[in-house]
N, C-alpha and C positions, 0 to 999 in steps of 0.2 A: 504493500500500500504506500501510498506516495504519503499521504496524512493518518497518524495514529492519535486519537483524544482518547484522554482518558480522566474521571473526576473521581473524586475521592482517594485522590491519591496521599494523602497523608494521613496512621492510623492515626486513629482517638487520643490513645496513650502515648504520642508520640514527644518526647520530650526534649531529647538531643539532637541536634542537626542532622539533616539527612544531609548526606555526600552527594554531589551531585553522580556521584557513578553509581548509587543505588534506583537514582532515578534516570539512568541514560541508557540511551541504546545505539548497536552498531550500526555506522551511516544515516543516524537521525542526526539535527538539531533540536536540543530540546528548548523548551519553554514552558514557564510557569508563571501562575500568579501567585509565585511565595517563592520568598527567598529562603535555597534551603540550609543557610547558616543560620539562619534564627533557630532560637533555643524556643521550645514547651511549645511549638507547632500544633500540638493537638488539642490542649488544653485552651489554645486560643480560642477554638473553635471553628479554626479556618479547616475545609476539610481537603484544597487543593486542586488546581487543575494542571493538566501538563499538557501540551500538544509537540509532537513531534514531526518534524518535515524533511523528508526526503533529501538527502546531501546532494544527490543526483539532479536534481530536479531544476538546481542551480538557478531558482528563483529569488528577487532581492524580497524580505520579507522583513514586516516592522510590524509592533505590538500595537494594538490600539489604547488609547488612553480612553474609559469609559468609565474612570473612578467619580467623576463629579453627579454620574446620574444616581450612585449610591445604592446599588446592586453590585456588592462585593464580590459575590466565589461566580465570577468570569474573568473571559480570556480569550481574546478577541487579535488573530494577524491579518493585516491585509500582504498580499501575494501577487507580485508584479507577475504575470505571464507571457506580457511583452506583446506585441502588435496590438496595443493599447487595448488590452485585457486584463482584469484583474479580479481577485475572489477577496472576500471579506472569509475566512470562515474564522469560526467562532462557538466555545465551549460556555456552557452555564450549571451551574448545579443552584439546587432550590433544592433547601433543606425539608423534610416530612413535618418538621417542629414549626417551618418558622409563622410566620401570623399570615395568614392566607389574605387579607385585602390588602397590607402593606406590603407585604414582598411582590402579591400579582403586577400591584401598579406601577414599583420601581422595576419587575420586571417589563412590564408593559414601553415604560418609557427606553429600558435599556434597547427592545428590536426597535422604538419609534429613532432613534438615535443612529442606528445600525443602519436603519435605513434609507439614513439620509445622504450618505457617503454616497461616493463617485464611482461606487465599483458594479463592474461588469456581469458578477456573477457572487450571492451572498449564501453562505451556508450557516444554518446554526443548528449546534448537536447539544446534549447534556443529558442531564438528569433532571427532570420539570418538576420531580414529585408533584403533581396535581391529578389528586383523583379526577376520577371520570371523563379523562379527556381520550 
């Protein structure tokens, strides 16, 4: 696969820095929304995203900043494809606990955001925890 996402990448108990070579793999680039030298990572409550991109694929790729909308555990690249084409993709986790009309609306605001960009072609994956959908 050229793109690997993965959430919940940080356990609960997690209290020592993760090494970035616990979280890496051969011929990806990784990337996360959490820096893995921070200490009590799980205790925080952050539970982690990572995306991984293909070395190969030798596309210029940059994090989006989407921290002002205030929907935390995402993680958002845009991916130059070149003949002015480009992907937004983008990871989200939505905790089972967290308050369902506040989290929905900052998640709501976070695709209205997403999709305001100039990109060619936008993917978004996660974990929604929203029943009945």
């Amino acid at each position: 696969p050229d793109l690997i996402v993965l959430t919940e990448v940080i356990p609960k108990a997690q209290v020592n820095p993760l090494s970035m070579c616990t979280i890496s793999l051969d011929d990806y680039e990784p990337y996360t929304n959490f820096d893995p030298d921070d200490l009590n990572l799980g205790p925080s409550g952050t539970r982690g995203i990572a995306i991984f991109v293909k070395k190969s694929l030798n596309v210029q790729t940059q994090v989006m900043d989407y921290s002002h909308v205030g929907f935390h555990e995402q993680l958002f690249l845009s991916l130059d494809l070149g003949n002015q084409n480009s992907v937004i993709a983008g990871c989200v986790y939505r905790s089972p606990s967290s308050e369902p009309v506040e989290s929905t609306t900052k998640l709501c605001n976070l695709m209205s955001k997403v999709c305001e960009e100039n990109a060619t072609h936008i993917v978004i994956m996660g974990d929604f925890n929203i029943r009945d959908i």
